[in-house]
VOBA-1610 file (N, C-alpha, C; in pm, whole numbers, padded with zeros to 5 digits, always signed):
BEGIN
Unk+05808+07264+05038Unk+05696+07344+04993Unk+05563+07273+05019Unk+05568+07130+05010Unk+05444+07058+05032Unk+05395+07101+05211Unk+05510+07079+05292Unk+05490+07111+05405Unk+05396+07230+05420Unk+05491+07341+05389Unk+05421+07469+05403Unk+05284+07493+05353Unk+05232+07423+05245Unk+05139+07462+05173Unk+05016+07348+05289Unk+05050+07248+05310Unk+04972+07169+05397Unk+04958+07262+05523Unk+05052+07330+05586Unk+05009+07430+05698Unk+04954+07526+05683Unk+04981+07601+05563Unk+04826+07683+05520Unk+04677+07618+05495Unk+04672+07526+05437Unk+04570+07445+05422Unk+04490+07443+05549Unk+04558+07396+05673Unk+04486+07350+05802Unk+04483+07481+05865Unk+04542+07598+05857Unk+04566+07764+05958Unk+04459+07779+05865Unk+04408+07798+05746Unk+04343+07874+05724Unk+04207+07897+05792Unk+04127+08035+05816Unk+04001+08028+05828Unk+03922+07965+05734Unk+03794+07920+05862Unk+03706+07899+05728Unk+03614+07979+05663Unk+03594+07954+05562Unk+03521+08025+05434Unk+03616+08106+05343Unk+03745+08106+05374Unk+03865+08162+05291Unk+03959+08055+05186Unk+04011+08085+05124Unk+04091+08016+05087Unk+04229+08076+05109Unk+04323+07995+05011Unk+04421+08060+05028Unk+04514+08121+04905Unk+04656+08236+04941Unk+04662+08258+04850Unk+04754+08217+04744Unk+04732+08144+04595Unk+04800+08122+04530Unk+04911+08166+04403Unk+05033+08149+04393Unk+05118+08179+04292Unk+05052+08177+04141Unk+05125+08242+04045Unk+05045+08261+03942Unk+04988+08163+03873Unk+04934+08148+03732Unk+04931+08061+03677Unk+05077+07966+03615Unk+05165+08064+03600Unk+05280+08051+03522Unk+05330+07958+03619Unk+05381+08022+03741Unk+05437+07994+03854Unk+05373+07852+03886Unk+05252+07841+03910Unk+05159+07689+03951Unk+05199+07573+03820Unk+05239+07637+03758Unk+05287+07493+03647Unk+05375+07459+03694Unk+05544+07573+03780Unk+05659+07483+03784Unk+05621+07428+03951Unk+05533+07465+03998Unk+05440+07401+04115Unk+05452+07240+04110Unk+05326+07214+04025Unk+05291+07119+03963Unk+05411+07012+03913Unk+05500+07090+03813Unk+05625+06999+03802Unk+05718+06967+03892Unk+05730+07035+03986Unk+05840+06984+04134Unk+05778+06872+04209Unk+05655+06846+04197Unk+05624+06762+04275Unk+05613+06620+04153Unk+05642+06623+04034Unk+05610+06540+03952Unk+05746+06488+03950Unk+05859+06561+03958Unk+05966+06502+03892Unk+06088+06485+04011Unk+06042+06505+04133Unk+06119+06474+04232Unk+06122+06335+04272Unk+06231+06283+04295Unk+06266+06158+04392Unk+06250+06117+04498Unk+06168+06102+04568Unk+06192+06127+04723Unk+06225+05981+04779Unk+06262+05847+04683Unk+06292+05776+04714Unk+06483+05728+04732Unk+06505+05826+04661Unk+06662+05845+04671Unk+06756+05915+04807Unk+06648+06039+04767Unk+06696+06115+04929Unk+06738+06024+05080Unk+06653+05942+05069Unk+06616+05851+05257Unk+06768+05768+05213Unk+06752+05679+05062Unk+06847+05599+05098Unk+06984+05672+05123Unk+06990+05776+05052Unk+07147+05841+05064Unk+07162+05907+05197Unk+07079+05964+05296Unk+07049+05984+05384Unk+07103+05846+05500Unk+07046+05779+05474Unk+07038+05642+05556Unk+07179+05592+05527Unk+07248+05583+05386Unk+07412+05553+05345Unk+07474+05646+05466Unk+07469+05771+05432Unk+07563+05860+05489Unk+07570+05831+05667Unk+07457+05838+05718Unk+07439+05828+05866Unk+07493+05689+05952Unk+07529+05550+05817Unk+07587+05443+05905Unk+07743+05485+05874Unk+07775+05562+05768Unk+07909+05544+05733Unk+07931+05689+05839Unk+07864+05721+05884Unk+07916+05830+06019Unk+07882+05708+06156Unk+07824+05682+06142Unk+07857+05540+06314Unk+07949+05484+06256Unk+07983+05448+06117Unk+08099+05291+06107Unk+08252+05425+06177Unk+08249+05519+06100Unk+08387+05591+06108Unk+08411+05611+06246Unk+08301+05694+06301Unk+08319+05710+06435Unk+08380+05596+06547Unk+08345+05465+06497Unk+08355+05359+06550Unk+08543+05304+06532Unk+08569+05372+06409Unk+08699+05299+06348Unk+08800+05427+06350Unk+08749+05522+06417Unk+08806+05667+06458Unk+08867+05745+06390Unk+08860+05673+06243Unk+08934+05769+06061Unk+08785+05853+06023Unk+08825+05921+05950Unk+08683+05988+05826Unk+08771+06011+05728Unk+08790+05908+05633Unk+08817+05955+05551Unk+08775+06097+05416Unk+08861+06158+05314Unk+08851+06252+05239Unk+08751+06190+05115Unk+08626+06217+05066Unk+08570+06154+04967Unk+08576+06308+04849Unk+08635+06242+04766Unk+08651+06254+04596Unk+08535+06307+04555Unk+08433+06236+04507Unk+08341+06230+04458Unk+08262+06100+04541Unk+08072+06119+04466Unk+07947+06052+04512Unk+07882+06028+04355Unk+07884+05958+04326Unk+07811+05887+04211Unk+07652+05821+04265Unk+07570+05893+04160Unk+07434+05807+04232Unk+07439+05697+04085Unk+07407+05603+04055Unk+07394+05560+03889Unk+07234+05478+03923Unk+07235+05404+03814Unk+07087+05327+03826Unk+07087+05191+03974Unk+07222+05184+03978Unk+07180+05049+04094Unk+07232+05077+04215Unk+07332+05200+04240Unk+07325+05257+04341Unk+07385+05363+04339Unk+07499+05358+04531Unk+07596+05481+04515Unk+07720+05446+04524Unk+07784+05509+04448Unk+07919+05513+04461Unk+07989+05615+04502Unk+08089+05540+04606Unk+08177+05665+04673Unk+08343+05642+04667Unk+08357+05739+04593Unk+08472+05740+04555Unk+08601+05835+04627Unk+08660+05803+04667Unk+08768+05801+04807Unk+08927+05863+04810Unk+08909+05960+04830Unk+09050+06076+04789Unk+09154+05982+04919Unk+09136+05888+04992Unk+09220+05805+05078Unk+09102+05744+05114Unk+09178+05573+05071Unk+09084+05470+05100Unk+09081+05407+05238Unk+08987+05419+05272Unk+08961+05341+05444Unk+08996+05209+05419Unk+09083+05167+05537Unk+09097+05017+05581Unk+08990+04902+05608Unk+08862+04950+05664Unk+08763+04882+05697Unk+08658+04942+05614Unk+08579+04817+05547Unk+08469+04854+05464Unk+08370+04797+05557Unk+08275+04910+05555Unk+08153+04831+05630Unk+08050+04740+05619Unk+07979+04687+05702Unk+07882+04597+05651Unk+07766+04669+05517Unk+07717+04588+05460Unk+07692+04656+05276Unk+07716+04679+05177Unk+07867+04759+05244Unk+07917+04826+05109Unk+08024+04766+05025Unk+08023+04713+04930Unk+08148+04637+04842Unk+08258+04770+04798Unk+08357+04702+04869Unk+08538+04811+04832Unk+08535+04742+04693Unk+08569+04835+04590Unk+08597+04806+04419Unk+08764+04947+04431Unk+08822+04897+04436Unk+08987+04931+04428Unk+08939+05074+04527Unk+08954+05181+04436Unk+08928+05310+04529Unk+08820+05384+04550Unk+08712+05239+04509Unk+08580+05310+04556Unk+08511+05195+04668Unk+08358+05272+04721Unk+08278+05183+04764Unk+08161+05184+04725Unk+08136+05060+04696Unk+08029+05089+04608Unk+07843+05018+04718Unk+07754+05059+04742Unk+07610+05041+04801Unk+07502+05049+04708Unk+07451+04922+04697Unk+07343+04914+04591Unk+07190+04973+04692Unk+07074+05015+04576Unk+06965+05081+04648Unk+06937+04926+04748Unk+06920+04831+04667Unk+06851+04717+04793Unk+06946+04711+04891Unk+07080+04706+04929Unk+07163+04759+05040Unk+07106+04827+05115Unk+07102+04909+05068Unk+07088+05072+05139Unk+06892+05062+05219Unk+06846+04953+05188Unk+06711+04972+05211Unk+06693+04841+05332Unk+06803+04788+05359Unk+06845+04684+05464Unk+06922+04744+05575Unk+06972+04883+05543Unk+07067+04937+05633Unk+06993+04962+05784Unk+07042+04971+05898Unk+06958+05012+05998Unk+06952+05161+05994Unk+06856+05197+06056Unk+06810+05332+06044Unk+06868+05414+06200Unk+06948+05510+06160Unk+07018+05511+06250Unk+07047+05700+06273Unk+07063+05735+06397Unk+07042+05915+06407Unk+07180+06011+06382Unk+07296+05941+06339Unk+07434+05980+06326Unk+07431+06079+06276Unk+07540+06176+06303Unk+07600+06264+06238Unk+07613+06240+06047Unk+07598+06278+05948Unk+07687+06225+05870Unk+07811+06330+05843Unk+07914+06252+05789Unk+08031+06261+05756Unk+08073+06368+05664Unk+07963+06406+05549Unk+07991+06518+05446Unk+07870+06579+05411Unk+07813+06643+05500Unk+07738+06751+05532Unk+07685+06866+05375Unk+07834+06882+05346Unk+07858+06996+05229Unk+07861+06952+05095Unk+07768+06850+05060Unk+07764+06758+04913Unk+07693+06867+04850Unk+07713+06822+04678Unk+07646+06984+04611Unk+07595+06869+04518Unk+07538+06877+04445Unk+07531+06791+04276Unk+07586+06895+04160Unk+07673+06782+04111Unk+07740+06866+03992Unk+07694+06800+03855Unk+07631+06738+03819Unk+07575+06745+03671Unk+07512+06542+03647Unk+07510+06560+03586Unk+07476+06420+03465Unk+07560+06363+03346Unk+07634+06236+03387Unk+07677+06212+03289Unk+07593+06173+03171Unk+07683+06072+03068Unk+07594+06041+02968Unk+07531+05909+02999Unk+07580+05847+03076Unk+07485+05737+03152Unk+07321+05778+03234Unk+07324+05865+03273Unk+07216+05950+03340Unk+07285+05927+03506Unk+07402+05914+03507Unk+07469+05895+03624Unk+07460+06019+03696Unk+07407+06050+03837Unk+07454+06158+03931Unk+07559+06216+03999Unk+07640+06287+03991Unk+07749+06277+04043Unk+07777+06443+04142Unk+07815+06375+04261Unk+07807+06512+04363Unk+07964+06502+04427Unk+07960+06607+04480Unk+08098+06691+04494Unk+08079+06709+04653Unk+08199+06697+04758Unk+08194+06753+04832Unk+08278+06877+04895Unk+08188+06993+04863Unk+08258+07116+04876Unk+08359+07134+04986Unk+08343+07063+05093Unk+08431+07102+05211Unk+08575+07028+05234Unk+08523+06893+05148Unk+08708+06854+05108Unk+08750+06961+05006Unk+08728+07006+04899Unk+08780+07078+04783Unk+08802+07246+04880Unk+08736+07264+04944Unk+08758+07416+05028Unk+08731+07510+04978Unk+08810+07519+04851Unk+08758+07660+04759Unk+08754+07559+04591Unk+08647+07669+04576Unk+08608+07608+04422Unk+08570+07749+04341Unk+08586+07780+04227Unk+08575+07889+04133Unk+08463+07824+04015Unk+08363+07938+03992Unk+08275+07913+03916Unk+08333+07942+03787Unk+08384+07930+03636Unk+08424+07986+03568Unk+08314+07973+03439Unk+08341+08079+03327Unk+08284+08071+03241Unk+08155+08201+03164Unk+08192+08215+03044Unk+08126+08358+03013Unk+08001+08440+03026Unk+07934+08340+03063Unk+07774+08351+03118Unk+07758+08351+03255Unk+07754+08497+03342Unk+07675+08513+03453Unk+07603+08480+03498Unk+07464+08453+03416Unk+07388+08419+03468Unk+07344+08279+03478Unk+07470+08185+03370Unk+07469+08050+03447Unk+07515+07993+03573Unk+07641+08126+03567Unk+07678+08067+03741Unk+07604+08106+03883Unk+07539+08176+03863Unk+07407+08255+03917Unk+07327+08130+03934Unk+07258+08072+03810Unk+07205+07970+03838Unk+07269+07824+03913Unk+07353+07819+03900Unk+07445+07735+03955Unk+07465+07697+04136Unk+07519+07862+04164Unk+07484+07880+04265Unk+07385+07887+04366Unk+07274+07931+04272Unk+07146+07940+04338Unk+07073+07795+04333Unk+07128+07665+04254Unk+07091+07528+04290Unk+07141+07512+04424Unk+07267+07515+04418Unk+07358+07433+04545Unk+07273+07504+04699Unk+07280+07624+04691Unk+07229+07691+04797Unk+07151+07633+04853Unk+07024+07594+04811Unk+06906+07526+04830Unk+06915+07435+04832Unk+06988+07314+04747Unk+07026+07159+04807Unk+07091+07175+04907Unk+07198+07275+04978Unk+07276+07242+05094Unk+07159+07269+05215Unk+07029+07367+05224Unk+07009+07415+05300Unk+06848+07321+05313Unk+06847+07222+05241Unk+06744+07172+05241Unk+06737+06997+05229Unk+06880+06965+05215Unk+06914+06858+05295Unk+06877+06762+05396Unk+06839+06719+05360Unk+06732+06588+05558Unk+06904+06663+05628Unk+06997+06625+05618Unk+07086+06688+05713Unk+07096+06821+05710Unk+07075+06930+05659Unk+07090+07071+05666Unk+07108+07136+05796Unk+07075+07081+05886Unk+07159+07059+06058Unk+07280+07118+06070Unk+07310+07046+06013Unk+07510+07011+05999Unk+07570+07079+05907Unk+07509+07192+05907Unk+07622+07245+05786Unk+07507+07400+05774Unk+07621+07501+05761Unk+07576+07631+05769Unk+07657+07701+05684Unk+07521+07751+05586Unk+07508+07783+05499Unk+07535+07998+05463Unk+07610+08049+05418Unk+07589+08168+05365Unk+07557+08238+05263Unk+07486+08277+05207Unk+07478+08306+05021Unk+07489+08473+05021Unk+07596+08570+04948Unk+07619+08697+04915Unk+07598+08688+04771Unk+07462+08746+04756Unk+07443+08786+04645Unk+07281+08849+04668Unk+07204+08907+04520Unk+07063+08909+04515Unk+06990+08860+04444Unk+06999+08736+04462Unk+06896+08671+04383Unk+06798+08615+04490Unk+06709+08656+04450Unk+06524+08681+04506Unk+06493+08497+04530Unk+06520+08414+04440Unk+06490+08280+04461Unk+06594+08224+04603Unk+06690+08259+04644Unk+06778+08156+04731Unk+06687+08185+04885Unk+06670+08354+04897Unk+06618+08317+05026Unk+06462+08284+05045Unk+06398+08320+04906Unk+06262+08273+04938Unk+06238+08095+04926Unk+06359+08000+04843Unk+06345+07860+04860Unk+06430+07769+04956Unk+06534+07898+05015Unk+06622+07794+05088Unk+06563+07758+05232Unk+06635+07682+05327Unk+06588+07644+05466Unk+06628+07742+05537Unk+06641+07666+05682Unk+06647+07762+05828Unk+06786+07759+05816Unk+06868+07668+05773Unk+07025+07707+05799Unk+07096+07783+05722Unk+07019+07873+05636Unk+07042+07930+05497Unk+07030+08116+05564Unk+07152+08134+05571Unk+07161+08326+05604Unk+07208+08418+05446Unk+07157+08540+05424Unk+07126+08611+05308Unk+07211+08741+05353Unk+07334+08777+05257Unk+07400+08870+05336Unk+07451+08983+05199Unk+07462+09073+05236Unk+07518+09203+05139Unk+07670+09276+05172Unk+07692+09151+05267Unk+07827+09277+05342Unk+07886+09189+05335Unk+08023+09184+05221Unk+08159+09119+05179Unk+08245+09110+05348Unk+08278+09244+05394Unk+08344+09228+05467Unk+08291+09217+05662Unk+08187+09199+05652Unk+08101+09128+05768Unk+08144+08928+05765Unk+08093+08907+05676Unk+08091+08745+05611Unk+08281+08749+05613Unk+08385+08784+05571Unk+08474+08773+05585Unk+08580+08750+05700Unk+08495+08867+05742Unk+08556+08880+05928Unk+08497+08749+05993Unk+08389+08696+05986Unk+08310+08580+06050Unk+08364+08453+05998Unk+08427+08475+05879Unk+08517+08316+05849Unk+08620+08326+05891Unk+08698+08439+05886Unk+08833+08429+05997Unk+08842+08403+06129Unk+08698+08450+06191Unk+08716+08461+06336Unk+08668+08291+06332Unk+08583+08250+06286Unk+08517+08084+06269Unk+08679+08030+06260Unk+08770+08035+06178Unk+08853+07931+06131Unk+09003+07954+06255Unk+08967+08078+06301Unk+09065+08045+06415Unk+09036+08031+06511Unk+08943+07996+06540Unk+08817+07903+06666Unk+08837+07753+06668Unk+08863+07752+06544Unk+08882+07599+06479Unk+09006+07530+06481Unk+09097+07618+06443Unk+09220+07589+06444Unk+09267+07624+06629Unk+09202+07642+06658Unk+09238+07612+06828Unk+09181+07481+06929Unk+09064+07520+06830Unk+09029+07376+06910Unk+09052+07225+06883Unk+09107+07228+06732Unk+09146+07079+06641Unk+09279+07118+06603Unk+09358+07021+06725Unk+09507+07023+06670Unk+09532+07012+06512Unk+09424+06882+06482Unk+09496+06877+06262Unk+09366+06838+06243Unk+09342+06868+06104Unk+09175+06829+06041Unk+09108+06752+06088Unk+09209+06592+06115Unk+09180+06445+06144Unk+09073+06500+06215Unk+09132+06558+06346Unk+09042+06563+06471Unk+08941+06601+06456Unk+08919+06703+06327Unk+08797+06759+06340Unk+08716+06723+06246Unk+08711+06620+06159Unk+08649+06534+06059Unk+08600+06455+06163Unk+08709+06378+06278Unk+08615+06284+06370Unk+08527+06350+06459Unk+08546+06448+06507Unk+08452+06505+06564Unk+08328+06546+06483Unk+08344+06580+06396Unk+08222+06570+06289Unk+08112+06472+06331Unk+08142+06356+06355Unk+08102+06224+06364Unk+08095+06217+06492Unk+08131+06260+06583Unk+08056+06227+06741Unk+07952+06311+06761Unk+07820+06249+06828Unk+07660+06305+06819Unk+07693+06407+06944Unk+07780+06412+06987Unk+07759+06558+07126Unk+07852+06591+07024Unk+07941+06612+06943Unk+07974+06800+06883Unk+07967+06833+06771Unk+07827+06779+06694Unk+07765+06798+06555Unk+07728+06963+06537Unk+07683+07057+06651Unk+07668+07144+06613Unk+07824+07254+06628Unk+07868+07214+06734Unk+08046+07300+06700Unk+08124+07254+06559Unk+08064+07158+06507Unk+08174+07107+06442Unk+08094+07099+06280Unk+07977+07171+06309Unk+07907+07212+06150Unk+07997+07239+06066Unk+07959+07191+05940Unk+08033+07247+05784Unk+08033+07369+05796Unk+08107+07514+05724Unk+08050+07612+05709Unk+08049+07642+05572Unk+07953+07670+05438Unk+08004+07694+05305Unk+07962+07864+05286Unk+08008+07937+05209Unk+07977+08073+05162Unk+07957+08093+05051Unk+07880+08110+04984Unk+07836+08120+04827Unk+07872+08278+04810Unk+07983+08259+04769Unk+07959+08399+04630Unk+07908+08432+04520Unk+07782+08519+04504Unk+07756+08471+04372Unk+07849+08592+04317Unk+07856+08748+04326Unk+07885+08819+04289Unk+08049+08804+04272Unk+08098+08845+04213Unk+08270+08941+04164Unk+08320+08984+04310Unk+08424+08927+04358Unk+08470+08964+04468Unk+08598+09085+04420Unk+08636+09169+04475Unk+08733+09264+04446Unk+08872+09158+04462Unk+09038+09242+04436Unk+09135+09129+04432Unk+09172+09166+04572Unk+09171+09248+04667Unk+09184+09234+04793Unk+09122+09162+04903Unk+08966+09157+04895Unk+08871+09078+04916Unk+08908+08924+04869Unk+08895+08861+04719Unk+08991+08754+04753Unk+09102+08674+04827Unk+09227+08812+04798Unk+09326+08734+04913Unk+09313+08708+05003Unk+09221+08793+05078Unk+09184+08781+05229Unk+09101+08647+05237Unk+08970+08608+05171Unk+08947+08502+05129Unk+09015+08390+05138Unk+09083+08419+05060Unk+09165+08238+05018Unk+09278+08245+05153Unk+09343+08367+05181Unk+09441+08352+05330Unk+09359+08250+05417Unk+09239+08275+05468Unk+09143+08234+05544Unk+09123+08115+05506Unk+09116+08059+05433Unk+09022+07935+05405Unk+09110+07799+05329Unk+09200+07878+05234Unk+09271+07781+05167Unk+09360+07740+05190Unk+09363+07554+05221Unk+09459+07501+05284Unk+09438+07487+05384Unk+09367+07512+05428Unk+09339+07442+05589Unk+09271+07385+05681Unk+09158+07313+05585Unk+09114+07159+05581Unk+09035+07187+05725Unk+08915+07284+05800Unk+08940+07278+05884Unk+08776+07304+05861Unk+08685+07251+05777Unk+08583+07240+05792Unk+08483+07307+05722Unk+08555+07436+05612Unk+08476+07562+05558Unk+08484+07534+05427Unk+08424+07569+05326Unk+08393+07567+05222Unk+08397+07720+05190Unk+08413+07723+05060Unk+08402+07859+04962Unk+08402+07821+04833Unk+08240+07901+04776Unk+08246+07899+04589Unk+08226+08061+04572Unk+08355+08080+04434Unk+08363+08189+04436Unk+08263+08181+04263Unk+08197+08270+04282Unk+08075+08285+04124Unk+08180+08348+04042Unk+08231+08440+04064Unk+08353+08517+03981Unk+08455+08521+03959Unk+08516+08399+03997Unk+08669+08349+03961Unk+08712+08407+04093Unk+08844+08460+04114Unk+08932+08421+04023Unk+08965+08226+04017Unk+09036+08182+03919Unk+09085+08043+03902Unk+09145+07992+04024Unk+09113+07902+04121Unk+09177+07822+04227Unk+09217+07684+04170Unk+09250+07610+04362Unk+09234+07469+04243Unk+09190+07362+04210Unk+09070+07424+04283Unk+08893+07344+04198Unk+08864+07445+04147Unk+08773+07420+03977Unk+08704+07528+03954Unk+08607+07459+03853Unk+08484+07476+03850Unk+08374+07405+03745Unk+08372+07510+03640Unk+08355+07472+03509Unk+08344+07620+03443Unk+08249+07518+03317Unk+08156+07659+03339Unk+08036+07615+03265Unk+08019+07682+03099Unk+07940+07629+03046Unk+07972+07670+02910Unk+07807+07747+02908Unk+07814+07826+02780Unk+07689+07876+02795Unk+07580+07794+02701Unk+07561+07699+02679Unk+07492+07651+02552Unk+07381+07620+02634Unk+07257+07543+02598Unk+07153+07478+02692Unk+07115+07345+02602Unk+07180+07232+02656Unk+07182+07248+02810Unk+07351+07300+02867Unk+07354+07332+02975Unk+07466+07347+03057Unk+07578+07239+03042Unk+07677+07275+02971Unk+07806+07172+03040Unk+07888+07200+03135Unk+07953+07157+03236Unk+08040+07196+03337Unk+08143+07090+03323Unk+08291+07128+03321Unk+08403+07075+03356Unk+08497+07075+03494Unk+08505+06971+03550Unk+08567+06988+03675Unk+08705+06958+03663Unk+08779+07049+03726Unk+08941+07071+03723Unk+08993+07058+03827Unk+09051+07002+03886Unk+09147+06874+03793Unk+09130+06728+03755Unk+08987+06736+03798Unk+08985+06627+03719Unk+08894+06578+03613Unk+08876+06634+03549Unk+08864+06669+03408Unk+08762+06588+03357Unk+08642+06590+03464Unk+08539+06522+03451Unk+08397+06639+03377Unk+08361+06579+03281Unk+08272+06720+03182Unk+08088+06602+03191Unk+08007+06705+03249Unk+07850+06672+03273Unk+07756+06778+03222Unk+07681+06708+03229Unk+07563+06841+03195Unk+07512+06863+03352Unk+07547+06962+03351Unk+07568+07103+03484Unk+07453+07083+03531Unk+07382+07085+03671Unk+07268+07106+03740Unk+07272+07280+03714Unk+07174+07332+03681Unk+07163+07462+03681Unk+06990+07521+03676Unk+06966+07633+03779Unk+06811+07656+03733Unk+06821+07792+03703Unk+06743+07777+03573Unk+06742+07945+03435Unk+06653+07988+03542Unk+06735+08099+03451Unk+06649+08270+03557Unk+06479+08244+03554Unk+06424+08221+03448Unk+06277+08209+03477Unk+06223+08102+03542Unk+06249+07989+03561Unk+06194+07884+03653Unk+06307+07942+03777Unk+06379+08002+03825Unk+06426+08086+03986Unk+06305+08178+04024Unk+06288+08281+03959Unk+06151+08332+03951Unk+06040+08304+03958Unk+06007+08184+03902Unk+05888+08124+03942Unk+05854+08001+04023Unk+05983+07943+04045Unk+05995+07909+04215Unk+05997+07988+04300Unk+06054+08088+04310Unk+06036+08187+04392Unk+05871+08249+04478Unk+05840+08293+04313Unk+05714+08321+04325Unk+05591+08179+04413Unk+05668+08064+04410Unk+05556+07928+04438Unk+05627+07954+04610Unk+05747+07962+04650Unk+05790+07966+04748Unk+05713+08053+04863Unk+05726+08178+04782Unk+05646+08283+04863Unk+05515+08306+04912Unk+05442+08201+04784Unk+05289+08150+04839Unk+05256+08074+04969Unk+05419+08017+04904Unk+05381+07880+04999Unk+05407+07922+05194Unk+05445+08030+05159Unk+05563+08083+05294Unk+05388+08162+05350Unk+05349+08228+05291Unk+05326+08357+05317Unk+05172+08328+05459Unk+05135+08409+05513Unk+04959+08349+05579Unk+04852+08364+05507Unk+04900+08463+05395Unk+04786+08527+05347Unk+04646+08396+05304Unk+04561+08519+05355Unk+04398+08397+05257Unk+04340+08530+05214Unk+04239+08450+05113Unk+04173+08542+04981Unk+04028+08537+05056Unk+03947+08653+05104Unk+03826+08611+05151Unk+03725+08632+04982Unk+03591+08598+05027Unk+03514+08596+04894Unk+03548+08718+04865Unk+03506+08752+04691Unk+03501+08865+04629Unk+03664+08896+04579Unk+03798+08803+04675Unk+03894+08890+04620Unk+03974+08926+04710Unk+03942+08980+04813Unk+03988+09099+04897Unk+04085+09013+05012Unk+04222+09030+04940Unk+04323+08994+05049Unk+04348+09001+05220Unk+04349+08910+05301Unk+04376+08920+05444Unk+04513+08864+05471Unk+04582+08946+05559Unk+04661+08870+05633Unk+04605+08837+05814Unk+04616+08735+05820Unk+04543+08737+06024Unk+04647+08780+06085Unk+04566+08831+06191Unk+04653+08898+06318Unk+04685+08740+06393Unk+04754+08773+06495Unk+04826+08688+06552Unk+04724+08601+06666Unk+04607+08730+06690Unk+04481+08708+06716Unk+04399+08612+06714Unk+04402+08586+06554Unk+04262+08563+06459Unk+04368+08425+06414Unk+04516+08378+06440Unk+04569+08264+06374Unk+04532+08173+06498Unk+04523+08041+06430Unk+04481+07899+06540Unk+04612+07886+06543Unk+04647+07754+06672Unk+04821+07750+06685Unk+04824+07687+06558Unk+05011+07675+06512Unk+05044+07628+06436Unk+05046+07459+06436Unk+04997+07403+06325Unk+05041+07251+06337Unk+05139+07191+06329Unk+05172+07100+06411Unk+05306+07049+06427Unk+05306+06932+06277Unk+05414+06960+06164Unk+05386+06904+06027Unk+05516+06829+06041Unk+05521+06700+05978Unk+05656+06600+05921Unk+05614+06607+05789Unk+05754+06553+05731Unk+05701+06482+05640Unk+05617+06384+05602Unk+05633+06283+05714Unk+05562+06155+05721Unk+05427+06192+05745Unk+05414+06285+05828Unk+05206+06304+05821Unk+05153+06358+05721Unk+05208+06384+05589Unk+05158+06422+05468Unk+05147+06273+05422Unk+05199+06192+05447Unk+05148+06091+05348Unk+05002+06038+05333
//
């Protein structure tokens, strides 16, 4: 959003300004930029991208469990433990563990990474982070009596997957209508209404896949080689809505069990065998099954979705306010080229 709002800043004409989200809306403005990390992102970024050169190099990728962020670093915890630990990272039985000063010695490096499809699933009572990777688990079920927490739920992950420094590598679907996913998510983020469009496209995807990767192995390592990062993208599908029970089977036929690169969260059950199920209290608790790990849930309430939304759309939009009031959008005419923006030239 900083981006965008810095490219309105410089497109605009002069003697205009530009146009801004409400008052309401400009507070949770104001707070996104107060309470974000942006010193965490690079290092986990920078973790992930050597442990995609070390694998590639040692020709395994292993299955990761879980990602623990805590106060002194990350921990990665290992559904099959690799033989070779790399330079940095200390092996602790079935984890590996990378402290932030590690991770800030690492070389900086352009790799693939390895798990593309990480979500954040809550806070322990340590203030520990702990993230999930959807594309080992395959299918996961949202459970629990409140809609509109798994709504919120979903509509976090969406936007962390699609806004990712890697969001490259991994392609994103969200079926549902909630107004916040496509006005905050990225470019790899598609917005769809048709169950059985999105259905047909994971079948035809997964037997594309299953032709071209004799067994997962192959296609976890290929993950990790820099010529077939884009064939070999994650794919996840967010359901937020109630899928019918025919629509499921077809679903889970497709996807479950066969390790072949796709992800699926279903918002409406039914029970698989991952499933987070959230409680309705605030704050949010979520329990993960099977392994029976209970956090306080990442989740964003319907009114701060809305009024991100609303900051999103400012931030998106060309519009400028000339004096007096009177809204413009420029013709294509009247716009200067666009500026070429990083992150790094905002600093």
């Amino acid at each position: 959003m900083a981006v965008r709002r810095q490219a309105q800043l410089r497109s605009r004409p002069v003697g205009r300004r530009i146009a801004h989200p409400s008052a309401q809306a400009r507070r949770y403005e104001t707070a996104l930029g107060r309470r974000g990390r942006p010193d965490v992102t690079p290092l986990l970024e920078r973790a992930l991208r050597n442990l995609g050169r070390h694998f590639f190099e040692v020709s395994r990728v292993p299955r990761l469990r879980l990602l623990t962020i805590d106060e002194e670093g990350f921990v990665f915890h290992w559904r099959e433990v690799p033989a070779r630990v790399p330079v940095a990272f200390g092996a602790e039985g079935e984890r590996w563990r990378l402290t932030f000063a590690d991770a800030e010695r690492l070389p900086a490096v352009s790799h693939p990474v390895p798990f593309p499809a990480l979500v954040t699933l809550g806070t322990d009572a340590r203030g520990a982070v702990h993230l999930l990777d959807l594309e080992e688990r395959e299918t996961l079920s949202l459970l629990g009596p409140n809609g509109e927490v798994r709504a919120g739920v979903i509509a976090a992950w969406s936007v962390e997957l699609s806004c990712a420094p890697w969001a490259s590598e991994v392609r994103v679907t969200y079926l549902g209508d909630d107004g916040f996913v496509p006005a905050a998510g990225g470019e790899n983020l598609s917005v769809s209404d048709d169950v059985h469009t999105v259905l047909t496209e994971l079948e035809e995807e997964m037997s594309a896949r299953e032709t071209a990767f004799a067994t997962p192995a192959d296609l976890r390592l290929a993950r990790v080689n820099p010529d077939l990062t884009e064939a070999t993208a994650a794919t996840v599908a967010l359901f937020a809505n109630e899928l019918s029970p025919a629509e499921c089977d077809w679903l889970l036929d497709t996807v479950d069990g066969s390790d072949r690169g796709m992800a699926v969260v279903l918002g409406g059950g039914p029970r698989v065998a991952t499933s987070w199920t959230l409680t309705p209290d605030d704050p949010v608790e979520g329990t993960l099954s099977p392994d029976e790990l209970t956090l306080t849930a990442q989740c964003i309430p319907a009114p701060a979705r809305q009024a991100i939304a609303d900051v999103a759309r400012a931030t998106q939009a060309p519009t400028t306010v000339a004096p007096g009031g009177r809204t413009r959008t420029p013709t294509c005419a009247s716009c200067p080229p666009a500026p070429t923006l990083t992150e790094e030239s905002l600093v």
